[in-house]
N, C-alpha and C positions, 0 to 999 in steps of 0.2 A: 504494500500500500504506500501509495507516494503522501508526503506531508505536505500538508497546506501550510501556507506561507507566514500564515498568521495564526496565532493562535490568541484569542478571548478567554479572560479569566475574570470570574465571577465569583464574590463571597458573598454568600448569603447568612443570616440568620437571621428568623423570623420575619421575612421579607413577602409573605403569603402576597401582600395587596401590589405587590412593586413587579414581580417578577415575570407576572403574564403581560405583561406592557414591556418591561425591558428585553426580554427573548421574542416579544412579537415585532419589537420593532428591528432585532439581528434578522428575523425571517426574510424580511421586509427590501432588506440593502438588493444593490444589485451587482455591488461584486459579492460572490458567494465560496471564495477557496479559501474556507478558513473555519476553526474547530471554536467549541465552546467547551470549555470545563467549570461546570459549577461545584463552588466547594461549600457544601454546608456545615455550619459550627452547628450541629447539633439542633435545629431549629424543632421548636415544640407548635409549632402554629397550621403546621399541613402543609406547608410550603413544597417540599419535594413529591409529593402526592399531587397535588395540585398539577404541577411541571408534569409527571409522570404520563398522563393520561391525554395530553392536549397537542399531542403530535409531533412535539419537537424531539425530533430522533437526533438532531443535529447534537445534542448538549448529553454530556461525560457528567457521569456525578460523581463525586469524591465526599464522604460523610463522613463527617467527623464523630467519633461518641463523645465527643464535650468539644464546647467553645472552645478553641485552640486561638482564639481572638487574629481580629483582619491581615496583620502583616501576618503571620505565621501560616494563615488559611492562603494567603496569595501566593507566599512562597509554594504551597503542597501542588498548586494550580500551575505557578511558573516549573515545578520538576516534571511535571508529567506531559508539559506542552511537548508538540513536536513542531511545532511552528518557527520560522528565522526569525519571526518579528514577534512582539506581545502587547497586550492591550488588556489592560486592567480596570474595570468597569466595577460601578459600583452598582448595587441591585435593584438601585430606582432608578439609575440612564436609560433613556431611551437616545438609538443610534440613529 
């Protein structure tokens, strides 16, 4: 599998109201060679469930079992990228 050039990273927690507007508006771009990894601290709100069921196969989820807090959750998102460029978003952007 070839790597997309970009790679989007994404921390969430308890982000339920923010998150169908920020991944709807990644759908949306029209350049499209590039990966989403959302990294959840552990969110109690249905937030990954919510994501889970509404189509976007584009998005990697990474769970954390506890808050591991944002710089820590971006770094687990920037190791697992395979992208040359990265783009760290917060979970109420919309692109």
């Amino acid at each position: 599998m070839c790597s997309p050039p970009v790679s989007v990273i994404i921390v969430n927690f308890n982000g339920h109201r923010y998150l169908m507007n920020c991944l709807a508006s990644l759908s949306r771009q029209t350049f499209h060679d590039f990966e989403v990894i959302l990294v959840d601290n552990a969110s109690e709100d249905g937030s990954v469930e919510l994501i889970e069921g509404q189509g976007f196969e584009f998005v990697r989820f990474l769970r954390n079992p506890e808050n591991f807090g944002f710089a820590r959750a971006n770094n687990q998102g920037i190791e697992e990228s395979r992208g040359k460029f990265l783009i760290t978003l917060n979970n109420d952007t919309e692109a």
